[in-house]
N, C-alpha and C positions, 0 to 999 in steps of 0.2 A: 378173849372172844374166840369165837370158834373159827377165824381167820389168823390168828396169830397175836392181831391189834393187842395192846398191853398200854392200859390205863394207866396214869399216876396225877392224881391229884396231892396238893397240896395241904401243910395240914391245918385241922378243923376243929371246934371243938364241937362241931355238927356229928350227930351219933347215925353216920349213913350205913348203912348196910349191903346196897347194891346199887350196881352202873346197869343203866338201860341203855340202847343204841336203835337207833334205827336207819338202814342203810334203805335210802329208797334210789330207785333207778327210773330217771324223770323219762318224759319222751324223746325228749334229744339225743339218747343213750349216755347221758351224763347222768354222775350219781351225787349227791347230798347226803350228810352224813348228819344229824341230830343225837344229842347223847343228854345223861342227865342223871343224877344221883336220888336215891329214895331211901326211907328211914326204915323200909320194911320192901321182904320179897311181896308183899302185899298191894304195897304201891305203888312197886314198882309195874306191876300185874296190870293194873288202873292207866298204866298208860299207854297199853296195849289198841286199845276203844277209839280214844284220842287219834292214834296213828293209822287209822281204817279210817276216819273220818277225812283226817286230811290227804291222805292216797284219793281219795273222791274228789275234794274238793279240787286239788292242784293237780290233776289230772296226772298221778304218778303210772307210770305200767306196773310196779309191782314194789315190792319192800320188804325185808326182814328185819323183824322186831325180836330184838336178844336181851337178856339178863344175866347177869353174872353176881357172884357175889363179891363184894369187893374184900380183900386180903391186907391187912395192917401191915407192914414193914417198917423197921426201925430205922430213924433218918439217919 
């Protein structure tokens, strides 16, 4: 991520292709972190929508929503 953060899931025999994240920063000046795996840069895109919705709903002050591609390593 473009903070440093370094993923590692476990393995799968799920054919993911990217890690989404979204760091949002509530009102209390605390932050929540949400994350989540998708089969495609595509769907991962699709949860972009989603995370504008609930910044509304939950009354967020604001949030970054990132995508990355996730990278195979041998265990």
């Amino acid at each position: 991520m473009a903070d440093g953060y370094v993923k590692t899931i476990g393995p799968t025999t799920d054919s993911f292709t990217h890690y989404w994240r979204i760091v949002a920063e509530l009102e209390n000046g605390n932050t929540e972190v949400f994350w989540g795996h998708a089969r495609s840069l595509a769907e991962a895109r699709r949860k972009r929508a989603p995370a504008e919705e609930a910044a509304r709903m939950r009354g967020w002050k604001g949030f970054a929503f990132e995508i990355v591609e996730l990278v195979e390593t041998p265990a």
